[in-house]
Each structure stands twice: as C-alpha cells, then as structure tokens.
C-alpha positions in Angstrom: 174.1 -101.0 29.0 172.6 -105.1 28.6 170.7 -104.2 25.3 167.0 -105.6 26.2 165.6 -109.1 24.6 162.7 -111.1 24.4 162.5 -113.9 26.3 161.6 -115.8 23.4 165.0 -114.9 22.4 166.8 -115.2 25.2 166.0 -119.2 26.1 165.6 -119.8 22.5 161.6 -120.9 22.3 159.9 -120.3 18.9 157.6 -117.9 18.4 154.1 -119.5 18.2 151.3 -117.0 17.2 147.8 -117.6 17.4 146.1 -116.3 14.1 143.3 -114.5 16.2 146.1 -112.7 18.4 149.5 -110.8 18.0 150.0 -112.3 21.6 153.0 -114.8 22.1 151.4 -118.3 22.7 154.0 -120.1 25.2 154.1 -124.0 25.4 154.3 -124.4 29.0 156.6 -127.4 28.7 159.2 -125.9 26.1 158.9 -122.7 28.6 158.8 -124.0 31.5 162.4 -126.5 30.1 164.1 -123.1 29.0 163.4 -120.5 32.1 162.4 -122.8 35.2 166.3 -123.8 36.2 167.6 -120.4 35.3 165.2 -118.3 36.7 165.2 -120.6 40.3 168.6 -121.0 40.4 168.7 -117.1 40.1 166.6 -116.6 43.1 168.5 -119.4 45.1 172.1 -117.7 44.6 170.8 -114.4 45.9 168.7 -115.8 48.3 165.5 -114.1 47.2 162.0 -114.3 46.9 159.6 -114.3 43.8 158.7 -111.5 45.1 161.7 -109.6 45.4 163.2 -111.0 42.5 160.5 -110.7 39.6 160.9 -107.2 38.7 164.7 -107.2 39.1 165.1 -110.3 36.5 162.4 -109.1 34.3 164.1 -105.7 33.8 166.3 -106.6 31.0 163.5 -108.2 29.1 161.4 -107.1 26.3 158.3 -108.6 28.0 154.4 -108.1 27.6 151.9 -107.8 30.2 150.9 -111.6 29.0 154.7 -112.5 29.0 155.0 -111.2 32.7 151.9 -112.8 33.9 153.3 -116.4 32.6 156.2 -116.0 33.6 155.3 -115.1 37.2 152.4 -117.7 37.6 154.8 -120.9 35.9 157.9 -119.8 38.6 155.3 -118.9 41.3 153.5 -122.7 41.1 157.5 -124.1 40.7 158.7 -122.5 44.2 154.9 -123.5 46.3 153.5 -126.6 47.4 156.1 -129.4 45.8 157.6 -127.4 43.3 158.9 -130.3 40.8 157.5 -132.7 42.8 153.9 -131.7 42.0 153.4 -133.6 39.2 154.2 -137.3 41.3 152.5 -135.6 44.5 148.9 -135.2 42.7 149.3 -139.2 40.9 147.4 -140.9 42.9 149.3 -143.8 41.2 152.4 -143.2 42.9 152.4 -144.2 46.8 156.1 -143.2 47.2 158.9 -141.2 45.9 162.5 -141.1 46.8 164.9 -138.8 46.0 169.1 -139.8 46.6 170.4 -136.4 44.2 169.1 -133.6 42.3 168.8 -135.9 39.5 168.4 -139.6 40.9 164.4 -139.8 41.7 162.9 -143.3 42.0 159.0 -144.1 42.4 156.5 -146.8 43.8 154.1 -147.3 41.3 151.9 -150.8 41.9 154.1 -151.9 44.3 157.6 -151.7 41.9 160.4 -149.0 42.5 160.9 -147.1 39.5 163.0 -144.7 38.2 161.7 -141.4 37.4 163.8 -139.5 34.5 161.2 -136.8 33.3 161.6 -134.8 36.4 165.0 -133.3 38.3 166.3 -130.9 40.6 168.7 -128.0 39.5 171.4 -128.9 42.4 171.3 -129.9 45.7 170.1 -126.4 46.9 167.0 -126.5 45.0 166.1 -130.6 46.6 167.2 -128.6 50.2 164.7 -125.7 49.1 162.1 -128.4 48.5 162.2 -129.9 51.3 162.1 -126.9 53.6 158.8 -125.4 51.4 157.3 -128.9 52.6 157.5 -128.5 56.4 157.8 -126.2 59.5 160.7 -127.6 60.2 163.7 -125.4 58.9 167.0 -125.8 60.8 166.9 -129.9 61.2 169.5 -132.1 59.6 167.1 -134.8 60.1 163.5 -134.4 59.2 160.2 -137.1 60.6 157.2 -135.1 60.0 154.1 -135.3 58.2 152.4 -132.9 55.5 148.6 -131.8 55.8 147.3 -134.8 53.8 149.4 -137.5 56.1 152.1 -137.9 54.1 155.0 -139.0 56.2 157.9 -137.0 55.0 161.8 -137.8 56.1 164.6 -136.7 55.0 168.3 -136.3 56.3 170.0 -133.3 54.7 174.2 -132.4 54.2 176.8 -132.9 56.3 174.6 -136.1 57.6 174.0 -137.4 54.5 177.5 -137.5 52.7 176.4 -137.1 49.3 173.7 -134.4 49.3 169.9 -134.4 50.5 168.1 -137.4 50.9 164.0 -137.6 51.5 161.7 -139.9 50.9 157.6 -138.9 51.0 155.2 -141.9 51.8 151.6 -140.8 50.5 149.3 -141.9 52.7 146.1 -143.8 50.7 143.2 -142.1 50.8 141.2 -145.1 51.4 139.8 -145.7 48.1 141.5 -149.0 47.6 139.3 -152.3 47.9 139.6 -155.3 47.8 138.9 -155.4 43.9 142.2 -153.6 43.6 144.3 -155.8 45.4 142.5 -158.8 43.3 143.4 -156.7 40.1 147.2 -156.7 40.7 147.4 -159.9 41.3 148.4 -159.8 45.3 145.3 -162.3 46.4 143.0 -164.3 44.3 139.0 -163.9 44.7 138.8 -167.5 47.0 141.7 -165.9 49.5 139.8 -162.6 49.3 136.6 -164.3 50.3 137.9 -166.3 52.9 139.3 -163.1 54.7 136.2 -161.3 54.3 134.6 -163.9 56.2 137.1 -164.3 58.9 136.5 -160.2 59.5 132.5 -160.8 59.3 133.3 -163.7 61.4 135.7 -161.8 64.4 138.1 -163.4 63.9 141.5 -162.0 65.5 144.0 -161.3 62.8 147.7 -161.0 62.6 149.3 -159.5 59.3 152.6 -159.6 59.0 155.3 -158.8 56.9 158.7 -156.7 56.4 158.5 -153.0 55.7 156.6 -151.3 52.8 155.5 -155.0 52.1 151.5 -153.7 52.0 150.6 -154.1 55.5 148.3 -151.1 56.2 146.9 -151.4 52.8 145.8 -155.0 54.1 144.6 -153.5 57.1 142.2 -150.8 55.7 140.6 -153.0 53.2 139.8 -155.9 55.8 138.6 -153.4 58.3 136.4 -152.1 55.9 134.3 -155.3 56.2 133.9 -154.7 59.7 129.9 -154.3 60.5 129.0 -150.6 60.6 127.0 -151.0 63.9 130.2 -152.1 65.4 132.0 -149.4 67.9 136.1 -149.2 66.6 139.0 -147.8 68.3 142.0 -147.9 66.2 145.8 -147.2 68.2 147.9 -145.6 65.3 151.4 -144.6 65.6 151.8 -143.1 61.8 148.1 -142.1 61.4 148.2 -144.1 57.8 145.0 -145.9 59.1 141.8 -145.0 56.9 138.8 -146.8 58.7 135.3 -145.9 57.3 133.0 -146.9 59.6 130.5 -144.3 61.8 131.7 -145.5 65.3 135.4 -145.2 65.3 137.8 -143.4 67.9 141.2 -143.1 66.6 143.7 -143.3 69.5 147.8 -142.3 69.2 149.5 -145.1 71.0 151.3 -142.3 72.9 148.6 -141.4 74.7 148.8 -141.4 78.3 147.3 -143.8 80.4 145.9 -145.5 77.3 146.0 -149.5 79.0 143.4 -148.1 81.6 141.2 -145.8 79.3 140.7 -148.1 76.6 138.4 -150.8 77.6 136.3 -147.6 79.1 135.4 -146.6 76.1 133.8 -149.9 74.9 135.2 -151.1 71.4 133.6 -153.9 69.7 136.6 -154.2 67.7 140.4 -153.2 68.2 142.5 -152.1 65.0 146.5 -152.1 65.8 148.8 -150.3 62.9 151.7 -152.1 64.4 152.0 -154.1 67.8 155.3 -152.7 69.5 157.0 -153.2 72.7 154.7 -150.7 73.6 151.0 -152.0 73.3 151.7 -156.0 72.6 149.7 -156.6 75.4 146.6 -155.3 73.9 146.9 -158.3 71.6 146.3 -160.4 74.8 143.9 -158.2 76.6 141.5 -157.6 74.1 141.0 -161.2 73.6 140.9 -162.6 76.8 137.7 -159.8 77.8 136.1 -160.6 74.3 136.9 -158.0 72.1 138.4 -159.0 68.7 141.6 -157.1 67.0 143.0 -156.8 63.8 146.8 -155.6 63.9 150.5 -155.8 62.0 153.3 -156.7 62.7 156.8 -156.3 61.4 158.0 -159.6 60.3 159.8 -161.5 57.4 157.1 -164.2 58.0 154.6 -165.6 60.3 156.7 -168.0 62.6 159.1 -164.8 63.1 155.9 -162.6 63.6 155.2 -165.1 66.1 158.8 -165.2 67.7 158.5 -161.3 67.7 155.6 -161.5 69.5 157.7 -163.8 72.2 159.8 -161.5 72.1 158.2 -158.1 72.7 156.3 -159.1 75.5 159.9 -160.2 77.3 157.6 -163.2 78.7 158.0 -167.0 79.0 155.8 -169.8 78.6 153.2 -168.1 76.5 152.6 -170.1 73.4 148.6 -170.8 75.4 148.2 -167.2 75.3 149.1 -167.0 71.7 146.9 -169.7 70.7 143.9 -168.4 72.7 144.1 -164.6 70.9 145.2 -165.1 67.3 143.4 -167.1 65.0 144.9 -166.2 61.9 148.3 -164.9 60.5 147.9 -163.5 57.1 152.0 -162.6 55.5 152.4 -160.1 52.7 155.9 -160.0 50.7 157.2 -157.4 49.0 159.0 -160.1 46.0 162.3 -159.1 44.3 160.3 -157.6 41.1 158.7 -155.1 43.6 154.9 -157.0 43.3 153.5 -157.3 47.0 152.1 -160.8 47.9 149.8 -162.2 50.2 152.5 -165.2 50.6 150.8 -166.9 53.2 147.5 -167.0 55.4 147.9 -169.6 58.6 146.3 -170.8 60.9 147.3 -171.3 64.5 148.2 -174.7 65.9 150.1 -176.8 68.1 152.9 -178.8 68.1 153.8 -182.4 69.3 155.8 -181.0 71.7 152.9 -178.4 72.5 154.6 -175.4 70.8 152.2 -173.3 68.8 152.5 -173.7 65.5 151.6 -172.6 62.1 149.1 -174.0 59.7 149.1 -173.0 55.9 145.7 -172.8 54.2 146.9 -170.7 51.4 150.1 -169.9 50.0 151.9 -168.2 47.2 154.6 -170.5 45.6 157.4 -168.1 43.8 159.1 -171.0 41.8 156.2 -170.7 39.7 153.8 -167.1 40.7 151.2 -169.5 41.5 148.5 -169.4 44.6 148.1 -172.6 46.5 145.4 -173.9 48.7 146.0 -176.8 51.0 143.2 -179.6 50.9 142.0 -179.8 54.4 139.4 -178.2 56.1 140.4 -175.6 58.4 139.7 -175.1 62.2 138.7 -171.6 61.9 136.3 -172.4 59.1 134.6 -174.5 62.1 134.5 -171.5 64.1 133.3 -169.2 61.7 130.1 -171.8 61.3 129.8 -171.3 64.6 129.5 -167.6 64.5 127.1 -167.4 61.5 129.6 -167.7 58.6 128.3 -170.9 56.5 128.9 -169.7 52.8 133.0 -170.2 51.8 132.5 -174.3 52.4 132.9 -173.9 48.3 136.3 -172.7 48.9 137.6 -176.2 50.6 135.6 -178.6 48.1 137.1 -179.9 45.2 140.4 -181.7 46.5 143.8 -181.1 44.6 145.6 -184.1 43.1 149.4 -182.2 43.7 150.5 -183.9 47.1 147.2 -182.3 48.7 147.4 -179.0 47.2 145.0 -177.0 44.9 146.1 -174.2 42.4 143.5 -171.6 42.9 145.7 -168.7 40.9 
C-alpha cells in the first residue's frame, strides 16, 4: 500500500505558516513550478479530465480541504482559456506570440521578436492540448481561425509540421493606440504625424504599404480615426483586425456577395480597405472616380512595388492615368532588421518624362543613420489640401535644409 504524503512533501515546497493560521500558505509560483507539469502531464497520459482525474490523483495525498481547493483552482485555470499562455494573452504589450516547440516561445513586444524563457510547454502534447482548448476546430492538421476577441490563431500541427506543433496567435489591437504611441516609439516624428492628419482631414486618398507584420493596420486605425465623425464609413475587411471608431460605420467582409454592386448603395463618405487584393483593387479606382475617398494597404516591400502590384492585380495595361487620378499619397512602413517598424517613406504621386507615374518623396527615414528626412520643396498635395480647407502645416515646409535639399526633422 503507497504510504500517504503531503504534497508539501511530495514536490518538495517549504512549509510556510501564517502565524494567525495552522493552514499551509502556498506560493503560487513555487506550487504552481512543482505540481503544474506533473499533475498535467498525468491527465494527458491517461487522457482525462480535471474532473475525472482530481479525486483519483489526490487519493494518495495527505491534503486539507484548503490544499484541495488550490490545488484544483491552479490546475483548473492551467487546462482553460490559454493555459500557459495566459500570462502573454492578457499583456496588452505583447501583439504576437509564436511557439516552434514546447520550449521555443518567441514574442512581439514594440515591434521586436523576442524570446520568451519564463514560460514552456511540458511536450508537444501539452502545445497540441493548447491549441485544441483555443478553437472548435479539433481534428485539423492545419488550423486559420480566430478566437472570440479577434485574434487570428494558426497553427499546423504533426506529421505536417516535421518537428512538432507550430502556432502562432496575432492579438488583434483593441484600438487604443494613437497617434501619440506611434510618435513615442519612435516610428514617425510629430511633423510627419501632422502632415498625415491633415491629408485624412483633407480626403485625401491614401495608400500604405509595406511587407507583412510591418504595421500596416496599426497605420490604418490611427489615420482613420481622424476621419470626421459626421462622415458615413464602410470598411471591406478580410481579417476583421480593423478598429474604426466612428458612429456611422458598416463593416463589410470582402466575401460578400455581390459586394461591387451593393456598395455605392449604401452611400459611404469614405472607403477603408484592410488590403486591396486581386479581389477588390478595382474599388481603389471606383471609389475615386464617383468621389468617394479611400484609405487602404497594400502588401509591398515599398511604394514603387505597391505601385507595380497594383499594375499587376488589376491584369490591365495603360493605366498609370488611372493611378495618378485615385491615389494621392503612398505612405511605406518597414519592419527594420532590429524588429522597430518605420514609416520609411511618405510619397507623393507624380509623373515621369516619359509620362510614367512616378513617386515623389516628402519624408523619409534614412537607416545609415535612424534619422527622419524631409525634402525641401513644397508638395502638390499640400496645394490641394489648401484647396479643401487645410491651411495650417505650411510650418512644416518652411525653414529650408542646407544637406543637398534635405531637412532632418528626427
């Protein structure tokens, strides 16, 4: 007969009395350290519940009513919601987490990949486990799903991924980041923010480009939110990752039916585009040509190959005019090597000798020396803003640079 122990005993935690009470005081941590892989990796190799399995692992413990009730609410929080991923899911810090092994967990925090050594998985089981208590979807090798919040969830699990479970969770912002913030880690100065405020205020149409996880939709929301209140939205989302504050808005899935002949029906003011596609690049022409302005991404490395891209999604010829006529501004963000996110460029639209449409750089971000740039001449688009209203950023373009026409604003 298994001679009966504590648990304090058994996992080896010191015995921590409070003075006021004969009750054992646990340290969650040192507890949770000492039981957590033993106890889950008991319930995975017999394929149990907490449930089922409390009472039966308990039985060979000298335990008190208080032991039992720890013990059963630390293992019950471990095996709901994120079990060990709880901790990164609720830091609103953290906007991604990647997991390659039980024990290989990396994290975007502020743009930079990190790698996160304070929290593992007991084996490959226990990642598989997690994964499944995350979505409805149980017998997939390859997962694309969101969770309730709108975190997109993906994951490829064994034999497709040769060396264990893989996922990868992209927390979805919940909207709270301005402008400010981006000014505060460094990805724009105050004179670009200003400028793109303006060109919003000003309906302008605007292109933002960049390569993924470069910042794109965070871009997005905080230029849309200086859209004018009064103003009637419709937003065509692919990955719902869109966060657009305003009271008029009607949020649209690109999948919808018949969406090219129901959209202008509903009468935006304003079109906002998660990422032009094959799919609905034509609203990037449509929308401007009947007057209604758009804001939209587009996968890129840069703003001449967002441009290209666009040549090339719409499969047509000939259609640098087009171009010209609905974009007025491409604004690039870069993920650089060190993980910080960029706005490397913001352009406007030009053309050529040879009457190719062109790019025109107003700001840029120089990486030889992590300084912001503005060029000294006065931009088109600045004319039309005046035109529309906007006649407070002339401070921006005063003050010529002596460097070969260019103005350190960092």
């Amino acid at each position: 007969m298994k001679r009966r122990v504590s648990l304090l005993d058994a996992f080896g935690i010191e015995d921590e009395k409070d003075n006021s009470d004969s009750s054992v005081v646990y340290d969650n941590n040192s507890l949770s350290d000492k039981i957590k892989n033993d106890y889950i990796k008991y319930i995975m190799e017999n394929k149990l519940s907490l449930e089922d399995s409390y009472e039966e692992y308990i039985k060979d413990y000298d335990l008190s009513d208080l032991d039992k009730s720890n013990l059963y609410n630390l293992i019950g929080e471990e095996l709901k919601d994120f079990g060990p991923l709880t901790e990164l899911m609720n830091d609103k810090n953290i906007t991604e987490i990647m997991i390659n092994g039980p024990d290989e967990i990396y994290i975007v925090i502020n743009g930079q990949m990190i790698k996160e050594d304070n929290i593992t998985f007991i084996n490959e089981e226990h990642v598989i486990r997690t994964i499944k208590s995350l979505v409805t979807i149980k017998d997939e090798l390859v997962i694309d799903t969101k969770l309730d919040d709108g975190s997109i969830v993906k994951a490829i699990l064994p034999p497709l991924s040769i060396k264990g479970p893989i996922l990868v969770i992209k927390k979805v912002s919940k909207g709270n980041v301005n402008m400010d913030d981006l000014i505060g880690v460094g990805m724009l100065t105050p004179y670009m923010a200003r400028f793109l405020e303006s060109c919003v205020l000003g309906k302008l149409n605007i292109l933002i480009s960049g390569s993924m996880q470069s910042g794109k939709t965070t871009l997005t929301n905080v230029l849309s939110s200086f859209i004018y209140n009064k103003e009637r939205i419709i937003t065509i989302e692919s990955n719902d990752e869109l966060s657009i504050k305003q009271d008029n808005v009607i949020r649209l899935s690109e999948n919808t039916n018949n969406l090219n002949k129901l959209i202008y029906d509903l009468r935006p003011d304003r079109l906002v585009i998660d990422e032009y596609n094959s799919n609905n690049i034509s609203y990037l022409f449509e929308s401007g040509m009947i007057g209604v302005n758009s804001i939209g991404t587009i996968k890129a490395k840069d703003g001449i190959s967002a441009l290209k891209r666009i040549k090339t999604l719409t499969n047509l010829n000939n259609i640098d005019d087009l171009i010209l006529d609905n974009i007025d501004l491409v604004v690039n963000v870069e993920r650089l090597s060190n993980g910080r996110i960029k706005v490397s460029s913001i352009s406007e639209l030009c053309k050529s000798k040879n009457n190719e449409v062109m790019l025109k750089d107003i700001f840029v971000f120089k990486k030889e020396n992590g300084s912001f740039i503005r060029y000294d001449f006065y931009p088109d688009v600045v004319k039309k803003l005046k035109t529309r209203g906007i006649n407070n950023i002339d401070y921006i373009f005063e003050n010529p640079g002596d460097n070969d026409g260019k103005k350190d604003i960092s």
